[in-house]
N, C-alpha and C positions, 0 to 999 in steps of 0.2 A: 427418115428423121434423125438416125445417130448419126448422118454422118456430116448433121446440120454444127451438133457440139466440136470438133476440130476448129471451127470456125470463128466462135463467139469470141475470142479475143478481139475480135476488131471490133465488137460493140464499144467500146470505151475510144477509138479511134476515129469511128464514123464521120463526129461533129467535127473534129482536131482542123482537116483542110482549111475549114471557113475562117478561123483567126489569123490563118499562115497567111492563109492566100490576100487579105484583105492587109493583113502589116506589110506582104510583099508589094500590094498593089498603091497603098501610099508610097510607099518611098520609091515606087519606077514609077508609077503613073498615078500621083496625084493629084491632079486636077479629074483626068477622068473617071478617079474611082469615086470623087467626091459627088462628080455631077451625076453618077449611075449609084448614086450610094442605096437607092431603093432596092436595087436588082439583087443586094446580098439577104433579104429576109428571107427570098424564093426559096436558095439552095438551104439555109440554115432551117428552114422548117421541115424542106423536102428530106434531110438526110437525117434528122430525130425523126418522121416518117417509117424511116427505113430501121430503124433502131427498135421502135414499136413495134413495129411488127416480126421483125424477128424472135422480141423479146416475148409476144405472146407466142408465137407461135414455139416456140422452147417451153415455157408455161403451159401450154397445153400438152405437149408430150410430158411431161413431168406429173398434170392431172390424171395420166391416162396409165404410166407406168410409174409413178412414184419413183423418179429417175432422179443420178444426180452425177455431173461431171469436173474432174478437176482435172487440171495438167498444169505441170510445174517444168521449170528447166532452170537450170543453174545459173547465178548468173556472175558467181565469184568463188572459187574454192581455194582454200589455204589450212591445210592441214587438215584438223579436225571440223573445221568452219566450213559453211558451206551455206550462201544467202541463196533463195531459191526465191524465183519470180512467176508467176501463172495464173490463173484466173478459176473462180469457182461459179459453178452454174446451179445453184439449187434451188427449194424454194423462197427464201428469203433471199437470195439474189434477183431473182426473176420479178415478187413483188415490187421491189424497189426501185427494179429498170421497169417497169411496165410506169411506176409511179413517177418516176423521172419524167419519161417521154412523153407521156400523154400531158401532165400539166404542162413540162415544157414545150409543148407543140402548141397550147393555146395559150399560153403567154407568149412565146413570139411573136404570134399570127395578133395577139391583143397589141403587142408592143409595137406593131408595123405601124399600125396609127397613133400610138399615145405617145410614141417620139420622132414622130415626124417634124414635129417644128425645131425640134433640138440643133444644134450643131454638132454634139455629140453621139451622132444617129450609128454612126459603122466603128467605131468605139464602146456604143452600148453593145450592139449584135453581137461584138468579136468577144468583148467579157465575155456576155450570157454562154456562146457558145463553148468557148474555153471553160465553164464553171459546173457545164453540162458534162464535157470530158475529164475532170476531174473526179465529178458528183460518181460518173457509172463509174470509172476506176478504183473510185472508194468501194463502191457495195459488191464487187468483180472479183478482189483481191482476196488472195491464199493464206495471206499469212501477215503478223502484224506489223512489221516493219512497211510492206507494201502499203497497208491499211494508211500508217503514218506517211509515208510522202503524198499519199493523195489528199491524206487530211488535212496537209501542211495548204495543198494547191488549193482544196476548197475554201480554207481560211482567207488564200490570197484576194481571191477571187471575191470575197468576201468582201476583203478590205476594200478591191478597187470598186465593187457596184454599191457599198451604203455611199461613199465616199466619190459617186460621179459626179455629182453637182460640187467638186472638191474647192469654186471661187466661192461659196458659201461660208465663211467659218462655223457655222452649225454644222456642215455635214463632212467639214474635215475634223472635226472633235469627235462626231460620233463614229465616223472608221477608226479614228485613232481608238475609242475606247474602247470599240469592240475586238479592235487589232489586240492590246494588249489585255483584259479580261480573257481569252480566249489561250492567251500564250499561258497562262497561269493554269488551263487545265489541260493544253498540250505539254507543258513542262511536268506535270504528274503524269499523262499520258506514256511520256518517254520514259521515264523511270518506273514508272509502270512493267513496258516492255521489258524493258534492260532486266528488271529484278525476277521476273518468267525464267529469261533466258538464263539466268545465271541458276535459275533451279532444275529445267527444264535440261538446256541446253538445245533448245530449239524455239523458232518462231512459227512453224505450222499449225494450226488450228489442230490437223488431225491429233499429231504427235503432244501437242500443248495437254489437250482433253485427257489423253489414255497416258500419257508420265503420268501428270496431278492426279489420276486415277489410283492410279499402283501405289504413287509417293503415300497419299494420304490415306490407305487402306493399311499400307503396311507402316501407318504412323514415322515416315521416314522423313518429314520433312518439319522445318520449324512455322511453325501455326501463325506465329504472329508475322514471322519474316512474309508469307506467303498472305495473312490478311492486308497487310501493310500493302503488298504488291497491287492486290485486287481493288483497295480505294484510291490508289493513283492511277489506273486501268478508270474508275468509274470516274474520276473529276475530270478528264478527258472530256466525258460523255454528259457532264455535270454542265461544263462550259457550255459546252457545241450545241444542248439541247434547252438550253436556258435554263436551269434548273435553280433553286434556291441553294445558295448565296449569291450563284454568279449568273443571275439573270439579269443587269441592269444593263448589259450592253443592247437584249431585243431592244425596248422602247426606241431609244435615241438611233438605232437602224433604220429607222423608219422615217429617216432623213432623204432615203436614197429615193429612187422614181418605184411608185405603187407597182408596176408589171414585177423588179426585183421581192420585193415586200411578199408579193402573191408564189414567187417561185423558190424564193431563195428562204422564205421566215415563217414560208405557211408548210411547204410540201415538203421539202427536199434538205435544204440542210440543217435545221433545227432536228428534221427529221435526225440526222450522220449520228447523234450521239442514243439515239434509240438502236438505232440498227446496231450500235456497239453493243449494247447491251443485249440484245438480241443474240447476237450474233457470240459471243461470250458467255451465254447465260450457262452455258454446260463449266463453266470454270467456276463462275459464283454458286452455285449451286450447291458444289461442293466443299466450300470456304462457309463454316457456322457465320452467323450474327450478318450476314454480307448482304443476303437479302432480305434480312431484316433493315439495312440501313436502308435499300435501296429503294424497297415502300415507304419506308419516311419522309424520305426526302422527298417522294412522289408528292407523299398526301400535304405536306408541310407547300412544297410549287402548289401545286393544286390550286389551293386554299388561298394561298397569298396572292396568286395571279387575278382570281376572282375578286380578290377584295379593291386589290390594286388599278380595275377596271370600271369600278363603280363611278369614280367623279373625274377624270378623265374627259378632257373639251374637245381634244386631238382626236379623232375619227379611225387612224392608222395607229394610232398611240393605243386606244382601246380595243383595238383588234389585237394588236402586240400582244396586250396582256392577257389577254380570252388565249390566243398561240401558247402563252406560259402555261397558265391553265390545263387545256388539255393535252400539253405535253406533259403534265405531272398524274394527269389518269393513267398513258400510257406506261409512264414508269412504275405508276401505282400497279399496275397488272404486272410486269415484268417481275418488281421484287415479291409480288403474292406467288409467281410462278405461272400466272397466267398468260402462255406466250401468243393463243391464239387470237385472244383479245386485247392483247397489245395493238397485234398487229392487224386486225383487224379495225379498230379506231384509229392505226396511222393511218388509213386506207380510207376511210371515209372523212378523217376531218379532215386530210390532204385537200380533197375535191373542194367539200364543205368552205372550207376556209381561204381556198386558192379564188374560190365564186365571191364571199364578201370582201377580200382584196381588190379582183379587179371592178368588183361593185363600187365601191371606195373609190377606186381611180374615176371611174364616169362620175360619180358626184362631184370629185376635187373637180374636174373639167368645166363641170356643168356651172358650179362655183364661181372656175376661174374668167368666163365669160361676163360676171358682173361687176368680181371687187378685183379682176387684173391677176396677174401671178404675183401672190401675197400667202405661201402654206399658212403662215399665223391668222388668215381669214379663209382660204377654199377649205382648210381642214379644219374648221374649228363648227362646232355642230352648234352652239350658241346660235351661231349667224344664220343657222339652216331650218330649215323647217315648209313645209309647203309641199314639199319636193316630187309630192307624188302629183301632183298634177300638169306636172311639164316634165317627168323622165320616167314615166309608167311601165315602161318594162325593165331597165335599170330598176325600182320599186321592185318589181315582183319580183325579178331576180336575186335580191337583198334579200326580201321578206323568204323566200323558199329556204336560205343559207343560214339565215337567222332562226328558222322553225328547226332546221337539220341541224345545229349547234346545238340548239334547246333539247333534244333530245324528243319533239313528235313525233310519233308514226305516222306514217310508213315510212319518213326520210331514213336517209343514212347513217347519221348519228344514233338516232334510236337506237339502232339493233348492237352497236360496237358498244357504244357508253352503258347502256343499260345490260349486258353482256359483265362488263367491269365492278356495276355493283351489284351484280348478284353472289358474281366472285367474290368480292368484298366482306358480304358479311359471313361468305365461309372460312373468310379466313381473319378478322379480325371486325367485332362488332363496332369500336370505336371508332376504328377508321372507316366504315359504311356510313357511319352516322355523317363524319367530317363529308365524305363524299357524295350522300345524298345531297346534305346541305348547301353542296358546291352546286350540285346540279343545279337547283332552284335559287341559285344565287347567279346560278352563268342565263337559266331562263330570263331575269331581272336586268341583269346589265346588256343582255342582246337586245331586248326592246327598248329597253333606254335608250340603245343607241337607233334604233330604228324609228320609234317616236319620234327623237328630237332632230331626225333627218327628215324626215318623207311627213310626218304629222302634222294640224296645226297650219298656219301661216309661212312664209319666208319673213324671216326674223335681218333681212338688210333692204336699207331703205334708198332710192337714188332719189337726191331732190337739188333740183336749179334753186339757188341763192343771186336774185339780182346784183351782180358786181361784185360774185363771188367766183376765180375760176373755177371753173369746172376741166372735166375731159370727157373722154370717148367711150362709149359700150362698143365695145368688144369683143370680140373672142381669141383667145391665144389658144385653143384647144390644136390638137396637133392634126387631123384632119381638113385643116383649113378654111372649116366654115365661120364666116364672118355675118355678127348681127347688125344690122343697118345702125350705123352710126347714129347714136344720141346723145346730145352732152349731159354728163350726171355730175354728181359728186357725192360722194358716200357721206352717209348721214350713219353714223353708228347712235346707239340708245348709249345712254349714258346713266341712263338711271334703269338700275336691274329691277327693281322691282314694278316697272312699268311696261319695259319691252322686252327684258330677257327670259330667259326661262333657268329658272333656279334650282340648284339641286335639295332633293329632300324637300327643308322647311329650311335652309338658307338665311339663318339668322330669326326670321321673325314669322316666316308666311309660307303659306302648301304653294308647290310649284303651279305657276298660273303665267301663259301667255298673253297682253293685252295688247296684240297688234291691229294695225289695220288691214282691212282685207282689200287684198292686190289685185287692181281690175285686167282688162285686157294688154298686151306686151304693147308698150310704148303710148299707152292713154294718159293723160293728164289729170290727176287729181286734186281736188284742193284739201290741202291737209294744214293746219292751223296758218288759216289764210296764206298760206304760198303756195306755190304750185308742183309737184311731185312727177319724176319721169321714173317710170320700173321697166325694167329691161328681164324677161323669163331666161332662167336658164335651159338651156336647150339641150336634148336628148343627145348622147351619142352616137358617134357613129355606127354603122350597119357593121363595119369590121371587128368591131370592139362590142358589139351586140351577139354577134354570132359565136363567139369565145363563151361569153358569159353565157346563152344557151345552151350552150354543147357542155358546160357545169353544170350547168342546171340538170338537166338530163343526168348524170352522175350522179349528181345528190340525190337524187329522186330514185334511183336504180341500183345505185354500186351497193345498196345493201342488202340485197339479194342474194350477192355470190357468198353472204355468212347464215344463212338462213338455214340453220339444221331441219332441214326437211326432206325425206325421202321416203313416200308413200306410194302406194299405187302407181310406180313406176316412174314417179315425176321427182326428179332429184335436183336441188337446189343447190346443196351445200358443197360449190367448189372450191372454197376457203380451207376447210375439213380435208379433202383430198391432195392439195397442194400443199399443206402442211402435218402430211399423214406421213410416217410419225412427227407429232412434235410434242414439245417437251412442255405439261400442261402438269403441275402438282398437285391443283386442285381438282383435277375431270384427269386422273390417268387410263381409267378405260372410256374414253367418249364417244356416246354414240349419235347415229346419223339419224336418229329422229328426237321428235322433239313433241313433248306432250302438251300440245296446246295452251289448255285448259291453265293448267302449271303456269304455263309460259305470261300469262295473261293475266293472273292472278299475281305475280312476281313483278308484272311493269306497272298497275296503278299505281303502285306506292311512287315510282320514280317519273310518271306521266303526270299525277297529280304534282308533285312537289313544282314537275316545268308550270303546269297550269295557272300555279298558286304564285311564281316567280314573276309572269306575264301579267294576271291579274294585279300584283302589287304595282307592275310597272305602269300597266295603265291607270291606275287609281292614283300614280304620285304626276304622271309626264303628261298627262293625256291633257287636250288642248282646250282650254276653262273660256266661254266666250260669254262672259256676265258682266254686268254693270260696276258700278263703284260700288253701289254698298252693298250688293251682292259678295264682290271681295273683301268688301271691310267686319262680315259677319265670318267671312270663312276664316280671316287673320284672327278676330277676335274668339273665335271655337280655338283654334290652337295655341290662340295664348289665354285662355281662360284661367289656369289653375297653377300650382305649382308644381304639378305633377307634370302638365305638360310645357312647360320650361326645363322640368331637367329633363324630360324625354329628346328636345330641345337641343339640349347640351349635346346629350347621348349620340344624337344625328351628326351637331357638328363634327364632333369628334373625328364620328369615323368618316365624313368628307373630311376632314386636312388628314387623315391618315391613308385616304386614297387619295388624294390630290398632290399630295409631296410625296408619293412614292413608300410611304410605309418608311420615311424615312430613311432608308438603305443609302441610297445616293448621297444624303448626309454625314451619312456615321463614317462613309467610306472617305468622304471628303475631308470629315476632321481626324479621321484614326491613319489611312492609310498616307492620302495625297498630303495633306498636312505635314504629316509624320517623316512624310521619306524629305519633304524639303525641309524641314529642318534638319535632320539627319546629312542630308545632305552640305545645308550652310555648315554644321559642324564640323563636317567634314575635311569641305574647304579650309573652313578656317584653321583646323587642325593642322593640315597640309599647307598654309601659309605663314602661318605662326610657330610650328611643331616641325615640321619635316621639313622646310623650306625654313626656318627661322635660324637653325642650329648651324646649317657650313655661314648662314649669312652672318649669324654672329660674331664666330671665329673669323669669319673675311674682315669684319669691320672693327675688330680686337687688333690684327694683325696689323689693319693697314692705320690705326689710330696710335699703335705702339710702334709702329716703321716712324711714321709722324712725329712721332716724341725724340725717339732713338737720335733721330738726324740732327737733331738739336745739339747733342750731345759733342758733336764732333766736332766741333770749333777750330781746331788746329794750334790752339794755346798748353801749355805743357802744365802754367799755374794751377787752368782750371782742370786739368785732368789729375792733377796731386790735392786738388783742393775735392772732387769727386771720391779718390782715391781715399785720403784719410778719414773722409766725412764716412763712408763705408765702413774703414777699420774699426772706429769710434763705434758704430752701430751696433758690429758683429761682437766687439770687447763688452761692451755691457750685455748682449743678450746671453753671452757665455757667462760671464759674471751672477746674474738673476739665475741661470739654472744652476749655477757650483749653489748658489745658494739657495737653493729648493732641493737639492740632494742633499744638502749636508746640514 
């Protein structure tokens, strides 16, 4: 097995052939690469395959000898300088390539049919692939400068898959936004490094660690120069991970095709700014107030992700925000010093949340089958509802991903999140409180969104209007199954408080569905005397089913390998040994068992709050199928008194505070974008009136006194003595007025 480590440099190389070979093969043989364009998912699955496995199979030597390998080689020397390039194999490298490859093997193999119909089919592959080889060279890397060119490539890469649908203007705005929010925490990132090195005088991790060691024992270095380095080191990691302030570019990423969303916003590179922090924490550690900040801003994401997720129509939009969310538990753990439960929640909600992504995409599908390719209707959960009875394992597979976010047992969430507040309150009571409360607030918004998909009715209506055109049902799904043509025309409700389903109390009334129920696919009904055609949306395919089980199974499972249990010979906890030593403040001597009883007594409180979150959610979303005055007594209970009008208020509230974003996107719109165009015009105009105005002035002085000047020259002798005297006259009195102002 050692002499497997020489080798692992080529894991970040593996996937690299598949984008070469595929740009090689357009430009020599593009027709044939187009027509065989299926043939490239084969090799790009089969070679993350091979990445996998080697990547556990290194992971498991390392469980078994708590191993760790690095190899460096130079790759520039000039005097005292010396940039060194080489790859590190430890246990946070190893979880990260195991985390890469696996989701990226069932996002592929998902994306073989969910972009089938595209044109942009061997274009999407050669990104992903290219993003995948970026991804391992980020978490592979020795030293930070490495760190940074990869981080640069991930960003690229970044840019090009929210940004594939680029004839869109929605989804060329949203790469541009994310492009540049993103520059703003690589640009502290880099000054970050630079300011190490100038303390330092090195970029190695090892050497970084043990200088700031020495430096700040023997008080040799300046405190703040060295604080200042460490939070432009973190706003790197602030961007990359969505973090508060710079989390507005997730949402609007979610422009790009759902398989990106699942690999790139759920697993893997939101993930890049945890692993920084991760991977760094031995330098923050020893910088006072640093990781104090860096639980703030955890609990502060957290909080706001949560909130941000509650009124939210977009499907992929409120998964976004749940992604911000529990990427602010994770950081929450890292600035408490809890590394093992960091990273053990990147580890489950990766699966977790890679499973209601590609769930999301089979709904968009299922969607797209009746109202056309229309994201403002296949994603919008308004329009959705029914859903469980025409995409029943798509459903469970939701519902399992959704229970595993909430935080049930036995799923996977469970054990990482609930791991995180138990840390919590040993290390700060207020912040347990903010983070329970989140918990039970992410239980609320997961079945929101689960309700108002699969619960209930389908809330879109197809109905023939005599000598009204209509068009076709459809399917555009990428699979290429087609529903027997019928002609419809979308009947949207128009009035919310009849067929839609409202958030809260929405003005006046508790949320209540009053649709009609949808009979057999393609039967006729009569609905206020015309005649009505519904067309089912149809299951996914088997290939895009088989993804989402082999999550499934994940979810259900991966949380086992953190299960501190080792009794009677039966040893569970290979999380523990993979991460033995790690660097844990709160648990510095942690042991391998675990006292049940303890254990159980510590998760009511955090199983209840999910219970209580689900409960509320069913009691506001759940699907009301009563008469008129049935609803006209339930409207008139909630607007009975005064008390529940401002409760009323209370509600709306915080719908337009989750609905516009917590207004962030605002503030930035009028403080920043606002601000630099005017700055800008000023600018301009400075530079056209100011620095452009002045030689133009003098030019037009010049050429207006040349113009004068010429006149002058007549060629008459009278008028040059009658010039002449009229001057002398001039000069004799002004000498005159000064003799007599002296004298």
């Amino acid at each position: 097995m050692d002499y497997t480590y020489p080798y692992s440099w080529i894991i970040p190389l593996i996937p690299l052939p598949i984008p070469m070979l595929m740009g090689v093969g357009l430009i020599v043989f593009p027709t044939a690469t187009k027509n065989l364009r299926r043939m490239w998912s084969f090799p790009s699955i089969f070679l993350l395959n091979v990445v996998m496995l080697l990547s556990v199979y290194l992971s498991l030597h390392q469980i078994n000898q708590n191993s760790l390998y690095q190899y460096v080689w130079s790759w520039t020397i000039n005097n005292d300088f010396s940039l060194d390039f080489g790859y590190l194999i430890d246990s946070l490298a190893s979880i990260m390539v195991i985390l890469i490859s696996t989701v990226g093997i069932l996002v592929l193999f998902y994306s073989d049919n969910y972009m089938y119909h595209d044109q942009g089919y061997l274009r999407f592959f050669s990104y992903m692939s290219f993003f995948t080889t970026s991804m391992l060279g980020l978490v592979t890397s020795v030293n930070l400068i490495q760190i940074y060119i990869f981080w640069e490539l991930v960003g690229m890469c970044s840019y090009l898959l929210i940004g594939f649908w680029f004839t869109r203007p929605i989804a060329s705005n949203a790469c541009q936004k994310a492009f540049v929010t993103n520059r703003v925490g690589d640009f502290g990132l880099l000054l970050g490094i630079l300011g190490l090195y100038a303390i330092t005088g090195s970029f190695e991790f090892r050497d970084l660690f043990e200088i700031l060691n020495k430096l700040v024992y023997n008080n040799e270095v300046n405190f703040l120069f060295l604080t200042l380095c460490a939070l432009f080191l973190f706003t790197g990691a602030v961007a990359k991970s969505a973090q508060f302030p710079l989390h507005v570019w997730l949402p609007d990423a979610m422009e790009g095709p759902t398989p990106i969303s699942a690999l790139i916003h759920a697993a893997t590179m939101v993930a890049a700014g945890i692993f920084l922090v991760a991977r760094l924490l031995p330098l923050f550690i020893i910088i006072p107030h640093i990781m104090n900040f860096i639980s703030l801003i955890g609990i502060v994401t957290l909080l706001f992700g949560a909130t941000l997720s509650l009124a939210q129509k977009d499907i992929k939009r409120s998964l976004a925000y749940s992604t911000m969310s529990q990427l602010g538990y994770m950081m929450l753990a890292l600035g408490m010093g809890s590394y093992r439960a960091a990273l053990f929640h990147l580890i489950t909600h990766a699966y977790s949340k890679a499973l209601l992504f590609l769930g999301s995409g089979s709904i968009i599908h299922s969607m797209e089958a009746i109202v056309g390719y229309s994201p403002e209707k296949s994603q919008n959960m308004v329009l959705m509802g029914g859903l469980k009875k025409h995409v029943p394992i798509t459903k469970t597979a939701f519902l399992i991903g959704t229970l595993s976010l909430c935080g049930i047992p036995p799923l996977a969430c469970f054990w990482s999140k609930d791991e995180i507040l138990t840390d919590s309150w040993l290390y700060s009571p207020v912040f347990a409180i903010i983070a329970c409360f989140t918990a039970g607030l992410t239980a609320f918004y997961m079945f929101r969104i689960y309700l108002l998909t699969f619960e209930g009715h389908l809330n879109v209506h197809f109905k023939n209007y005599s000598g009204q055109k209509s068009g076709s049902c459809y399917s555009i799904s990428p699979w290429g199954k087609e529903i027997p043509k019928t002609k419809f025309s979308l009947l949207l409700s128009t009035n919310s408080k009849e067929k839609g389903i409202l958030f809260f109390f929405t003005r006046t009334s508790r949320i209540f569905e009053n649709g009609k129920k949808i009979m057999r696919p393609f039967i006729s009904i009569p609905f206020f005397g015309t005649q009505n055609t519904f067309c089912y949306p149809p299951e996914s395919d088997s290939t895009m089913l088989f993804s989402m089980s082999i999550l499934v199974l994940f979810t259900c499972l991966v949380g086992i390998i953190g299960i501190p249990y080792n009794q009677s010979g039966i040893h569970f906890d290979l999380l523990s040994n993979l991460l033995n030593p790690s660097i844990n403040l709160l648990h510095p001597n942690p042991t391998n068992s675990i006292d049940w009883y303890e254990f159980f007594i510590n998760s009511i409180f955090s199983v209840s709050l999910a219970f209580f979150g689900i409960f509320l959610a069913f009691f506001l979303y759940k699907p009301i199928y009563s008469s008129s005055k049935n609803l006209n007594l339930q409207n008139s209970f909630f607007k009975g008194d005064n008390n529940t009008a401002l409760w009323e208020k209370i509600i709306n509230l915080i719908y337009d505070w989750s609905y516009n974003r917590g207004y962030i996107d605002f503030f930035y719109q009028k403080s920043f974008t606002a601000g630099l165009r005017r700055f800008a015009e000023l600018t301009q105009f400075f530079d056209r009136r100011g620095i452009d105005g002045i030689p133009n002035t003098f030019g037009l002085l010049s050429f207006f006194g040349g113009e004068g000047i010429k006149y002058l020259g007549a060629g008459r002798i009278s008028s040059y003595l009658l010039f002449y005297l009229g001057f002398v006259v001039v000069l004799i009195f002004v000498l005159f007025y000064l003799f007599l102002l002296v004298f």
